[in-house]
C-alpha positions as CSV (number, residue, x, y, z in Angstrom):
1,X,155.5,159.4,144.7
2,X,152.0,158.8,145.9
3,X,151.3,159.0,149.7
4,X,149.7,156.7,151.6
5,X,146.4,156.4,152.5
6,X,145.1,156.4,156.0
7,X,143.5,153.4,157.2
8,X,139.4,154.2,157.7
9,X,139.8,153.1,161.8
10,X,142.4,155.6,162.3
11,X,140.2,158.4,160.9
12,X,136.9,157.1,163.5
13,X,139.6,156.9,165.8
14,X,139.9,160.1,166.0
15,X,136.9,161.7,165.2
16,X,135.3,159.7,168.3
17,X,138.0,161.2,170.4
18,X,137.1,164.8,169.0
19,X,133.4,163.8,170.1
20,X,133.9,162.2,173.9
21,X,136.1,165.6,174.5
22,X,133.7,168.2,173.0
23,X,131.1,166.0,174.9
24,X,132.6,165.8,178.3
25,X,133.1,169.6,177.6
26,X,130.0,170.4,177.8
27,X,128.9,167.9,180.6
28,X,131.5,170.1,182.8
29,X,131.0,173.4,181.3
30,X,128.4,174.2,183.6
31,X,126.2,173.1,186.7
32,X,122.8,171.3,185.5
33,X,120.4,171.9,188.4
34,X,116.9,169.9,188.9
35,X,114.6,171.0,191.5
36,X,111.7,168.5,192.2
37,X,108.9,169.2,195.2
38,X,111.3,167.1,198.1
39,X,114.8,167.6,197.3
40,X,117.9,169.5,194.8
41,X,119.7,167.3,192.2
42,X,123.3,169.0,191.0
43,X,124.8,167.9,187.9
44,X,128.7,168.5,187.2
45,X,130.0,166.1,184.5
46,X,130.5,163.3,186.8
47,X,130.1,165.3,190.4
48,X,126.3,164.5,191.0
49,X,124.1,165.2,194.4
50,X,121.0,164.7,195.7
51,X,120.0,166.3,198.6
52,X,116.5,166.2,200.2
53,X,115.2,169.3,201.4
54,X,114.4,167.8,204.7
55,X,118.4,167.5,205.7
56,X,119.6,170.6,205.0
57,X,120.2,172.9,208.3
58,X,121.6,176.4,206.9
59,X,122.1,178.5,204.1
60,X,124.2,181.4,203.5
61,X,126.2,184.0,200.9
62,X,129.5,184.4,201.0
63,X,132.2,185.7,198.7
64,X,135.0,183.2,198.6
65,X,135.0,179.8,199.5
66,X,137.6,179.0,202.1
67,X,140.7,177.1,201.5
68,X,140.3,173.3,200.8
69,X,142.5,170.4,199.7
70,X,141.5,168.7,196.6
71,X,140.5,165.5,197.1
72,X,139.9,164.9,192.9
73,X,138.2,167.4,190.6
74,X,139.8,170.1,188.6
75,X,139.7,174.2,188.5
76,X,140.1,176.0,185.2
77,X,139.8,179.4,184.7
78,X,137.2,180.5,186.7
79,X,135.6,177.0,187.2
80,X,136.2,174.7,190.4
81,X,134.6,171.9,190.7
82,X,134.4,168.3,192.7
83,X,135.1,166.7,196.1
84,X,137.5,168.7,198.8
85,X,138.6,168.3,201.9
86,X,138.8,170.9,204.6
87,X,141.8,170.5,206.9
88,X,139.7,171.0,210.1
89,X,137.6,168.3,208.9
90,X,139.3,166.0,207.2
91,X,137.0,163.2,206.9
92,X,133.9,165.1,205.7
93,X,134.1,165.9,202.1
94,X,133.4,169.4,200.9
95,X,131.8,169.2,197.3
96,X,132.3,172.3,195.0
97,X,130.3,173.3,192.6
98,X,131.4,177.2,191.4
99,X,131.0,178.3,187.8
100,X,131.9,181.8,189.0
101,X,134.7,182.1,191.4
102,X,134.0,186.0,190.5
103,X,130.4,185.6,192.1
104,X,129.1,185.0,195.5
105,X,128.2,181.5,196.4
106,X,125.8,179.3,198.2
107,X,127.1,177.9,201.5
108,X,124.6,175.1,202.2
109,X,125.2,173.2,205.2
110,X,123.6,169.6,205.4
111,X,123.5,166.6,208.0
112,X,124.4,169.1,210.5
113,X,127.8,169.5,209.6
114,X,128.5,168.2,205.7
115,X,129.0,171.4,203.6
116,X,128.7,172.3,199.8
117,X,129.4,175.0,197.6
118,X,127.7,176.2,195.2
119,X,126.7,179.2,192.7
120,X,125.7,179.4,188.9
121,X,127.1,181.8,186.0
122,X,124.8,184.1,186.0
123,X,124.7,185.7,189.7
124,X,120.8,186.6,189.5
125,X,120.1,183.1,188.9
126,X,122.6,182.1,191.8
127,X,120.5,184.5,194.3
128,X,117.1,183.0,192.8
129,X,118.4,179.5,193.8
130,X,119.4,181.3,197.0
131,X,116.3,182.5,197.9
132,X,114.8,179.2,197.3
133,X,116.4,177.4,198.8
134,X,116.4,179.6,202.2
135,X,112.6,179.4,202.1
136,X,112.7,175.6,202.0
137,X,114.8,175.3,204.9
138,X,112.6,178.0,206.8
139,X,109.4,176.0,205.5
140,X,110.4,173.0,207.8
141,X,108.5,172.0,210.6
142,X,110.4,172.7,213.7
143,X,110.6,169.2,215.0
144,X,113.0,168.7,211.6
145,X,115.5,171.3,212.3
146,X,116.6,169.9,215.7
């Protein structure tokens, strides 16, 4: 008896498929940050902010994040990342951005009262970005801050 042979579209079919997944993989797998001279640009897969140096009000370490409702994004392992909402504040999003739920992460308050999370895989690199970015926000003339 001799099998059948699969039709050729069946077979790119699925090897596309193999591709968007191992592609959107690696989108998510991590946080791609780009730092030009005025503002921060933070990459998640599709989770994407820019935010100009000159709105940001405070920046701080802490060790967990506190407990938010997802509004859509997705945690896996020790990953969480997109847009939350805090039930104090329920019209403000919250956007995550944690590679490390492990690590300590970057509280960065922006437009006075708009938070984000944030921290990297490797915690040196996480306090680098935190030390950065706490000297832009000390950098701004005084007239910005109020």
């Amino acid at each position: 008896m001799k099998g059948k042979k699969r039709h050729w579209f069946y077979n790119l079919l699925i090897l596309l498929t193999v591709i968007v997944c191992l592609l959107s993989f690696l989108v998510h797998y991590k946080n791609w940050i780009r730092i030009d001279a005025d503002s921060i640009q933070i990459l998640s897969g599709v989770y994407y902010v820019e935010l100009p140096f000159t709105i940001m009000n405070e920046v701080s370490m802490v060790s967990k994040i506190p407990s938010l409702e997802r509004k859509n994004g997705f945690s896996a392992w020790e990953k969480e990342k997109g847009v939350f909402k805090d039930s104090l504040n329920e019209e403000k999003p919250v956007y995550v951005y944690v590679d490390n739920l492990r690590n300590q992460k970057i509280r960065l308050i922006y437009n006075d009262s708009l938070l984000l999370f944030i921290n990297l895989s490797d915690s040196v690199k996480t306090k680098e970005l935190y030390l950065y970015l706490e000297n832009k926000i000390a950098a701004k003339p005084a007239q910005l801050k109020q």
